[in-house]
C-alpha positions in Angstrom: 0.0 0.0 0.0 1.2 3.8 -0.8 -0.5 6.3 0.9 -0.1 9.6 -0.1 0.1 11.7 2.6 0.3 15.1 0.4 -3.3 14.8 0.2 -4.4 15.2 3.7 -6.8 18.1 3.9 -6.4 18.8 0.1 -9.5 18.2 -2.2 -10.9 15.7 -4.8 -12.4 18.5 -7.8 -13.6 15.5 -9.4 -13.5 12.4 -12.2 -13.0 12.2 -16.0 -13.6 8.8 -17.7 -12.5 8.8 -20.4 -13.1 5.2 -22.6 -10.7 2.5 -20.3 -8.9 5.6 -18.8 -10.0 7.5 -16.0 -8.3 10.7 -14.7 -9.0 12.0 -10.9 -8.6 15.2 -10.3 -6.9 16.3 -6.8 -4.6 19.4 -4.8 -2.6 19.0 -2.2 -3.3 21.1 1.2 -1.1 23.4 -0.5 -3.4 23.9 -3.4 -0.6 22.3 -5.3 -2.7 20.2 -8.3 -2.1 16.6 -9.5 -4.2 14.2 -11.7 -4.5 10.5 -10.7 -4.7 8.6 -14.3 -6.1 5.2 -14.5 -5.8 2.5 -17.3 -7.5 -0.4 -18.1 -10.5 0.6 -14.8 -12.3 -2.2 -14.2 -14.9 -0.8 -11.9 -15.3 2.7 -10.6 -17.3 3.8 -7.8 -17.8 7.2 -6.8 -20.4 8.6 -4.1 -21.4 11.8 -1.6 -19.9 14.2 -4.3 -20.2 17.7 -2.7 -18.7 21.4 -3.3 -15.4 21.2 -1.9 -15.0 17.3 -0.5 -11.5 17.4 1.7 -9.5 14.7 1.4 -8.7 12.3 4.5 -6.6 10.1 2.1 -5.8 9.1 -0.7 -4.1 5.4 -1.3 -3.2 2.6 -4.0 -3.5 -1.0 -3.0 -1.7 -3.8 -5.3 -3.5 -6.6 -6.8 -2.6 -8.7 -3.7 -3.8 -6.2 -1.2 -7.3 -5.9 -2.8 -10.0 -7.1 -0.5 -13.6 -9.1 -0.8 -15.0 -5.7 0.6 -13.1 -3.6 -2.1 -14.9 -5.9 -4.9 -18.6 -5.9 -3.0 -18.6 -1.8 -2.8 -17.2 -1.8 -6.2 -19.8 -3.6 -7.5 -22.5 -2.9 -5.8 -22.9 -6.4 -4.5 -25.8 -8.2 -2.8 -25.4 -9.1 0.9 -25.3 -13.1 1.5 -24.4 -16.0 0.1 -24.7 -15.2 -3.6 -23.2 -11.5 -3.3 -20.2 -13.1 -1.0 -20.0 -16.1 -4.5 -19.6 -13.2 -6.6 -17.1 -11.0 -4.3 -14.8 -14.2 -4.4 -15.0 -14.3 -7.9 -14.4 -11.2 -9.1 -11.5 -11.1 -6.6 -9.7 -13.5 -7.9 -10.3 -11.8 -11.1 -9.0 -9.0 -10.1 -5.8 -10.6 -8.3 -4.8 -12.7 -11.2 -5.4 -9.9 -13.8 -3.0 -8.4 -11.2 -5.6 -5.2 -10.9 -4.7 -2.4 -8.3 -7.1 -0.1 -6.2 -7.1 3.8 -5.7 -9.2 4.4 -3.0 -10.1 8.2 -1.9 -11.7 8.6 1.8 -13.1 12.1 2.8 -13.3 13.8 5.9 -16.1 15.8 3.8 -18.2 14.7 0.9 -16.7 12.7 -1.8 -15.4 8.6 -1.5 -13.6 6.8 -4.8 -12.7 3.7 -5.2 -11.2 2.7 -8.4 -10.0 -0.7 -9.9 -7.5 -0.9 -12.8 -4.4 -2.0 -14.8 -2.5 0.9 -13.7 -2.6 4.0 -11.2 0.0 7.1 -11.8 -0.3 10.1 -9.9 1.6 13.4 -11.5 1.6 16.8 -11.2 -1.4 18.0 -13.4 0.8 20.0 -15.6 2.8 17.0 -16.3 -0.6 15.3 -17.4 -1.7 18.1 -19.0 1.3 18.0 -21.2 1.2 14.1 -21.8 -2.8 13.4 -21.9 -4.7 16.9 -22.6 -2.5 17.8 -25.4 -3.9 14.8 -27.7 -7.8 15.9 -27.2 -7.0 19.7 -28.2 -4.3 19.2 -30.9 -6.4 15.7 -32.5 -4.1 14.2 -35.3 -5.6 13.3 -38.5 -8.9 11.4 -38.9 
């Protein structure tokens, strides 16, 4: 698990999906803005979206840290035996696709949880540079 600790007290302005990519938009305390970018999201939950949701923390889990509870709120699963069948299997889904977590907890408003190939967080001019460029300079069609 990497927790990053920049985050405390900073916000989460929100989520872009984007096809199989998904880019999460965060500052520091400091105001100091990056971009969480997701490839290959499996599942994406987000929920209790407010004006200005502060940031408790912000982690990323490995494939082997991902949990049965991570896959039920993911998914929205049923309680009981059939949602616990279908946590268990899409865990070890997840675990042998080798699928990481970013998970966003609040101390207001907005929780994420995210499931994926691959998690990088960079400064958002650094993604601006690598990601925004290609949707507002589009190459030939």
């Amino acid at each position: 698990m990497k927790n990053y600790d920049d985050f405390h007290d900073g916000t989460f302005d929100g989520v872009w999906v984007d096809d199989a990519t998904a880019y999460v938009f965060l500052n520091t305390f400091n105001k100091e803005p990056f971009t969480a970018v997701a490839g290959g999201i499996a599942a994406l939950t987000v929920t209790g979206f407010k004006k200005g949701n502060l940031v408790f923390e912000v982690v990323t889990r490995s494939h082997d840290e991902v949990t049965a509870k991570d896959i039920a709120d993911l998914y929205d699963l049923t309680e009981g035996e059939d949602g616990i069948a279908q946590a268990a299997k899409l865990l070890m889904k997840a675990q042998q696709e080798r699928l990481s977590i970013l998970e966003i907890t609040p101390s207001y408003g907005a929780t994420c949880l995210l499931l994926s190939r691959s998690i990088e967080v960079m400064k958002r001019n650094e993604w601006s540079q690598l990601y925004l460029s290609a949707f507002t300079h589009p190459g030939p069609r």
